[in-house]
Backbone bond lengths (Angstrom), bond angles and torsions (degrees), N, CA, C in turn:
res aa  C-N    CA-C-N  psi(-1)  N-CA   C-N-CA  omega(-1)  CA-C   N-CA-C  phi
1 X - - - 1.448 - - 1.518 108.31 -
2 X 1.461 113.55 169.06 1.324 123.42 168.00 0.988 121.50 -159.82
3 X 1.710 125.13 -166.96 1.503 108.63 -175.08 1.313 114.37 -77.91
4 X 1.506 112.45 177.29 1.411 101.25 171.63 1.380 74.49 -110.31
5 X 1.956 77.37 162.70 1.661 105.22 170.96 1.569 121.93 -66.16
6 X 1.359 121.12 -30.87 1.688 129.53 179.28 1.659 72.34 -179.70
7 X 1.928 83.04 164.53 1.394 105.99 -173.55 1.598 129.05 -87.06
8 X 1.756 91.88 24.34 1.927 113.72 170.10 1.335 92.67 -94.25
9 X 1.239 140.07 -62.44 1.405 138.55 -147.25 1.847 102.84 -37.50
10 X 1.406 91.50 131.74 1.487 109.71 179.08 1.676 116.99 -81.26
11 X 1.738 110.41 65.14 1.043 120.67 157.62 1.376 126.19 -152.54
12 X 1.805 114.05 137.88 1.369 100.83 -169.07 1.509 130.99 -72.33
13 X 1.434 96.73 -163.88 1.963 96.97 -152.24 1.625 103.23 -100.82
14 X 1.284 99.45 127.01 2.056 77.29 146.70 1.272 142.40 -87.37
15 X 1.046 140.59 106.38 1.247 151.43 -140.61 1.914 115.74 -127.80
16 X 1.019 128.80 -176.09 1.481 175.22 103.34 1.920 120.31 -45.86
17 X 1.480 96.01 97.24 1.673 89.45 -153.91 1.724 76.74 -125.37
18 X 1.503 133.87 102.65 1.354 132.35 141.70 1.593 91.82 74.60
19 X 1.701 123.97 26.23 1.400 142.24 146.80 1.525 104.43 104.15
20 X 1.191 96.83 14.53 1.806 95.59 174.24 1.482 87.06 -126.02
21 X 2.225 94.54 178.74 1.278 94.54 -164.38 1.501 98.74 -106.73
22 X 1.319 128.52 173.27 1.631 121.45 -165.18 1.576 96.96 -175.68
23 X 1.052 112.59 164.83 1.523 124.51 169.39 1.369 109.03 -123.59
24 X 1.828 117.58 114.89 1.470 122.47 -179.72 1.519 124.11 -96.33
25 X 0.982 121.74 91.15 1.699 138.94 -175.37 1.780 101.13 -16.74
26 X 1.065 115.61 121.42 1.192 134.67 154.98 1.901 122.46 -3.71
27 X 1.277 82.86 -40.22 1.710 111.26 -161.79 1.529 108.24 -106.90
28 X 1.381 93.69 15.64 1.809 90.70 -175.72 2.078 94.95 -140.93
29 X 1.432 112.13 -6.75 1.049 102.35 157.47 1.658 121.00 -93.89
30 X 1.466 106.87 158.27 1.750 115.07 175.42 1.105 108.73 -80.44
31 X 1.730 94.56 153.48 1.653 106.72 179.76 1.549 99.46 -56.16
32 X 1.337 126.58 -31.40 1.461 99.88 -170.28 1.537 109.73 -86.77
33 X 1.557 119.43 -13.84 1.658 112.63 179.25 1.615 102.36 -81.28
34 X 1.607 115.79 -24.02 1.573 106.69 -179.85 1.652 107.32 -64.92
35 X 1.283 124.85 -29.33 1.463 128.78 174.01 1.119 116.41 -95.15
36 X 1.501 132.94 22.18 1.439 112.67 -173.76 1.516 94.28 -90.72
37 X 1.557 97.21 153.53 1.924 94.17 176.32 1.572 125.62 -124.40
38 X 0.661 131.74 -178.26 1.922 125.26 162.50 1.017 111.39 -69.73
39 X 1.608 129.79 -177.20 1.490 129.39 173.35 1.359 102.43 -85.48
40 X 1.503 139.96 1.88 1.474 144.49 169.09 1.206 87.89 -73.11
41 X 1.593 143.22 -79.69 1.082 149.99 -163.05 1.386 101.50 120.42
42 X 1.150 127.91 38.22 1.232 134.15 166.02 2.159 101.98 -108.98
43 X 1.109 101.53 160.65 1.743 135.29 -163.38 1.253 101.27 -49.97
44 X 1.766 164.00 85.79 0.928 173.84 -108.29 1.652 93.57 -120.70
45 X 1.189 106.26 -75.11 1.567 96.90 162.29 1.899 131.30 -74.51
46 X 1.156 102.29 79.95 1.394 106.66 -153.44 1.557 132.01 -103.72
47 X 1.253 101.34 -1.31 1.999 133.08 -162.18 1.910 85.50 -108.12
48 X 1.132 97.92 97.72 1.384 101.81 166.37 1.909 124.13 -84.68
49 X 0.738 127.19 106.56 1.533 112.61 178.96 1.171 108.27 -67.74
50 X 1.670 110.19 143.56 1.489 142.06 150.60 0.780 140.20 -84.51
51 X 1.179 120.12 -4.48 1.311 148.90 160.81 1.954 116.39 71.45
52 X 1.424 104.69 42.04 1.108 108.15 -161.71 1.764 81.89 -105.90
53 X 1.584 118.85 174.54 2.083 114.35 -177.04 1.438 80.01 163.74
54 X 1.410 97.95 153.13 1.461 143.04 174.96 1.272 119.59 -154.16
55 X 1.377 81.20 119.77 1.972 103.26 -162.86 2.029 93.71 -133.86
56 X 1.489 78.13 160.53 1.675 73.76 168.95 1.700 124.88 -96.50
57 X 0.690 143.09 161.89 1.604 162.22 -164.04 1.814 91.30 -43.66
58 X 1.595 91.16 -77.46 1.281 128.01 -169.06 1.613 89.03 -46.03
59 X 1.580 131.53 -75.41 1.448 110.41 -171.30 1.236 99.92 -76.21
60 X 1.406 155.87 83.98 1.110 150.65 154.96 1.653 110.89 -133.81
61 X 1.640 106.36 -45.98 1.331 133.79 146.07 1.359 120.30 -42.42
62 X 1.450 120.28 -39.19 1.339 114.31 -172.82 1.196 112.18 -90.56
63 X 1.451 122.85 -21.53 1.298 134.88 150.67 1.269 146.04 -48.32
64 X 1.488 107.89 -36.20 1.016 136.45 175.51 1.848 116.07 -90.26
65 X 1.270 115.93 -3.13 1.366 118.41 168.34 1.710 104.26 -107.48
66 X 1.165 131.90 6.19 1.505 128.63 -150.34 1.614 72.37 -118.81
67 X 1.832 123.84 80.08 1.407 111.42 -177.45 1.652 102.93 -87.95
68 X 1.302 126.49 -38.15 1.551 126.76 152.31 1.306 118.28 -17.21
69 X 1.245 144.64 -67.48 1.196 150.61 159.43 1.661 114.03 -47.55
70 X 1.223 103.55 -43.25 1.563 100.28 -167.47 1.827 114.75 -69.65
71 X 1.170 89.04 -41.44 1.913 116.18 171.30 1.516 95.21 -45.51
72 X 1.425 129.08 -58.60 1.629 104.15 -173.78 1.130 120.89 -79.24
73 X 1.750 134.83 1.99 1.288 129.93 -175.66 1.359 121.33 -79.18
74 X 1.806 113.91 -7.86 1.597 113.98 -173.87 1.292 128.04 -53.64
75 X 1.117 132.93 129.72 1.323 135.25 173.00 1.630 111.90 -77.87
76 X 1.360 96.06 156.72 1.534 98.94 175.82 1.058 112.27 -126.24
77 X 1.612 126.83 100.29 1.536 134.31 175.50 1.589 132.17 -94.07
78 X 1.667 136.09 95.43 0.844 138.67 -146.25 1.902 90.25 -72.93
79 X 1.873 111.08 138.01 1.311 89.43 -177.85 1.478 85.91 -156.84
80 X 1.923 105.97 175.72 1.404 100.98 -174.28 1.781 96.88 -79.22
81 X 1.331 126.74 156.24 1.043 138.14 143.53 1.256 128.91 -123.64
82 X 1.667 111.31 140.74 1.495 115.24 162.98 1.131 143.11 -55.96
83 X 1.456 121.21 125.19 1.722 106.44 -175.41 1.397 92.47 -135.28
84 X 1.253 83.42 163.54 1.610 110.07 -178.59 1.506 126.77 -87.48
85 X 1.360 118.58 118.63 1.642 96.76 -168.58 1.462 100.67 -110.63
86 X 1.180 138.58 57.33 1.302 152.13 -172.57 1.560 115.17 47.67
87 X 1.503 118.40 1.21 1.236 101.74 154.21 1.702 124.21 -135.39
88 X 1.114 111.14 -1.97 1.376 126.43 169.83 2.009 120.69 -147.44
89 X 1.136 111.86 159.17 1.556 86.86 163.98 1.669 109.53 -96.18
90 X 0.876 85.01 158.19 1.978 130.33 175.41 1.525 118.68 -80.45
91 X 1.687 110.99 107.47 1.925 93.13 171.57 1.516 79.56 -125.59
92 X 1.679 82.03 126.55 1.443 105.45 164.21 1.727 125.11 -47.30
93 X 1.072 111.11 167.78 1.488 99.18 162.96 1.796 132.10 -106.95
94 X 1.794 90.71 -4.68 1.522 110.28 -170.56 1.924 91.56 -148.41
95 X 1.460 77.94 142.47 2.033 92.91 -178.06 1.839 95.07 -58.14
96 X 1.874 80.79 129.14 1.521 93.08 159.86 1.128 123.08 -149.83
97 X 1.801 122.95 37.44 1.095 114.12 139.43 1.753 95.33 -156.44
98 X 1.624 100.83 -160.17 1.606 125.71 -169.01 1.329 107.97 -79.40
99 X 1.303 139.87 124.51 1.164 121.30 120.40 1.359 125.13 -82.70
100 X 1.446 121.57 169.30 1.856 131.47 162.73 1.348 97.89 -109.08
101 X 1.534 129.32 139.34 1.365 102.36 164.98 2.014 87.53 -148.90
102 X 1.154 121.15 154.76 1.319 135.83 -164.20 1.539 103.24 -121.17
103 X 1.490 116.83 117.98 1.518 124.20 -165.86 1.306 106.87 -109.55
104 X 1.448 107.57 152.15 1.706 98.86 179.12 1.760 120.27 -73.23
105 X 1.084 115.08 -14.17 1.529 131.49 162.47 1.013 114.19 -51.81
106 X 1.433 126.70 -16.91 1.572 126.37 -161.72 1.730 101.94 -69.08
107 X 1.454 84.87 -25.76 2.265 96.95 -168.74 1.475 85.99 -63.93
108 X 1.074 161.36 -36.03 1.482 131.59 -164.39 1.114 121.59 -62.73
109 X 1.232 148.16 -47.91 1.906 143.31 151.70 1.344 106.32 -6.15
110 X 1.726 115.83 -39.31 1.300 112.68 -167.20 1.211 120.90 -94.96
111 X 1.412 121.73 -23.07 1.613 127.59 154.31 1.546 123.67 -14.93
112 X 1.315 110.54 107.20 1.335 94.82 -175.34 2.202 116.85 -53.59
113 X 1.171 101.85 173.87 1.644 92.46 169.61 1.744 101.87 -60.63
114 X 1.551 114.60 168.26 1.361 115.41 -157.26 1.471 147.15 13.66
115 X 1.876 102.45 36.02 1.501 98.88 -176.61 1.490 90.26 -121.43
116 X 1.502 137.40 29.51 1.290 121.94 173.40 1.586 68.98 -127.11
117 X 1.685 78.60 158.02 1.757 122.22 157.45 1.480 114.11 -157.60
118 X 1.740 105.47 150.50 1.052 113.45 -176.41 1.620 115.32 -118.30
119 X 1.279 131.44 128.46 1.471 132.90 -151.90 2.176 79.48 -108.07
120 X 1.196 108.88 139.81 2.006 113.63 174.98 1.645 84.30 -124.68
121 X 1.594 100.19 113.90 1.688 109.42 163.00 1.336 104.11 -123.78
122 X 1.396 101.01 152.21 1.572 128.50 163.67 1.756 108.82 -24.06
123 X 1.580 109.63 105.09 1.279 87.30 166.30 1.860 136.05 -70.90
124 X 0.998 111.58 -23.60 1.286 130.56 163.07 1.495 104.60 -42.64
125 X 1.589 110.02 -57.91 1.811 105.79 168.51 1.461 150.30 -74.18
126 X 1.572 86.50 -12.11 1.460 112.37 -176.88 1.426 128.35 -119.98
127 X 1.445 117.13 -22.28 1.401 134.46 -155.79 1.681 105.44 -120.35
128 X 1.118 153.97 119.40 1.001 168.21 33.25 1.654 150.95 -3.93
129 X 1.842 99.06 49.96 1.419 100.01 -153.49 1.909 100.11 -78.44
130 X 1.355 110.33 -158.58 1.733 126.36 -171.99 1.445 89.11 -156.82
131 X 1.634 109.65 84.12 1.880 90.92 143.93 1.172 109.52 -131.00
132 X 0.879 121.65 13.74 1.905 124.42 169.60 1.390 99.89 -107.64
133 X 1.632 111.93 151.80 1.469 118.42 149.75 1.348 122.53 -92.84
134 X 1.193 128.20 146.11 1.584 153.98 -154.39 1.460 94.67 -48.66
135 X 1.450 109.91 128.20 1.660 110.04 171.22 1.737 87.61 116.06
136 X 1.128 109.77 -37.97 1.849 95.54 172.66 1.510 125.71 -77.25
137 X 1.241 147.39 -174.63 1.425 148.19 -141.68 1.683 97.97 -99.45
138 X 1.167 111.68 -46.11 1.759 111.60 -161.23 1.335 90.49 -161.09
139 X 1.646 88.91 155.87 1.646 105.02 174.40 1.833 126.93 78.43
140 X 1.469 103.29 18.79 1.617 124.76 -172.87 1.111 107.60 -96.35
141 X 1.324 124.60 144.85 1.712 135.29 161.59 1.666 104.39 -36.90
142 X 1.062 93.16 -42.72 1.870 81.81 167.55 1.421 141.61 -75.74
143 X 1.937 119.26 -33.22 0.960 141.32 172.66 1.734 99.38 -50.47
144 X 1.790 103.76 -58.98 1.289 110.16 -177.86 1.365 127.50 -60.79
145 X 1.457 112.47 -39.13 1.503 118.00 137.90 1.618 118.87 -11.54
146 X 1.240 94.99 -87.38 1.391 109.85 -155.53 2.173 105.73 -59.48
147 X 1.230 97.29 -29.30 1.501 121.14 -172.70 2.292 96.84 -69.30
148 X 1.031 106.88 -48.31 1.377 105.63 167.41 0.878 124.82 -101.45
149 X 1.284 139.80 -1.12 1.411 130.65 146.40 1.536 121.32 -62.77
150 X 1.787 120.85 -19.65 1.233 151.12 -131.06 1.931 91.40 -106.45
């Protein structure tokens, strides 16, 4: 994990979820929990995941057959999608429909007590994501570029 940049950045949290530890998607916290802060005035929710983990085989497998369990972890992310208007596709310019999508993070709930840990590195050293295309502010094949070449 690392910091987040401000409490918009589109990545989830590490957290304390109902006394275990979990990472809560971006899109499932409130505008007022994405801004809540410390009495420093620094980011309260502030451990961004990267989504990087090391697990073993064996619990990964065992996870992965427990499909009962796995079925209620989907998230629901409102997003743009493409449609087809019978002669080309269509990208919207504003989200207009659902996805579900199932993350490999979801396995932490299941960690026994003291078998998770969380390592917080330098994003500058570690982090180089791509979700914008080139010409936007942060997060471009180029930013990331420039961030590992760096």
């Amino acid at each position: 994990m690392c910091e987040k940049r401000s409490p918009d950045e589109k990545v989830g949290v590490v957290c304390k979820k109902n006394g275990k530890y979990d990472i809560v998607e971006y899109s499932e916290l409130s505008q007022e929990e994405a801004n809540k802060t410390d009495d420093d005035g620094s980011i309260y929710f502030n451990l961004g995941s990267i989504l990087i983990f090391m697990l073993s085989s064996k619990k990964l497998l065992k996870l992965c057959q427990d499909t009962a369990s796995l079925n209620k972890l989907y998230h629901k992310a409102f997003k743009k999608i493409e449609q087809w208007n019978g002669e080309a596709a269509v990208k919207p310019d504003t989200e207009n429909g659902y996805k579900f999508e199932l993350f490999l993070h979801n396995f932490l709930p299941f960690c026994d007590q003291g078998k998770f840990g969380a390592l917080k590195v330098l994003r500058e050293d570690e982090f180089a994501p791509v979700k914008n295309k080139d010409g936007e502010k942060t997060d471009t094949p180029t930013t990331a570029r420039e961030l590992m070449l760096a």
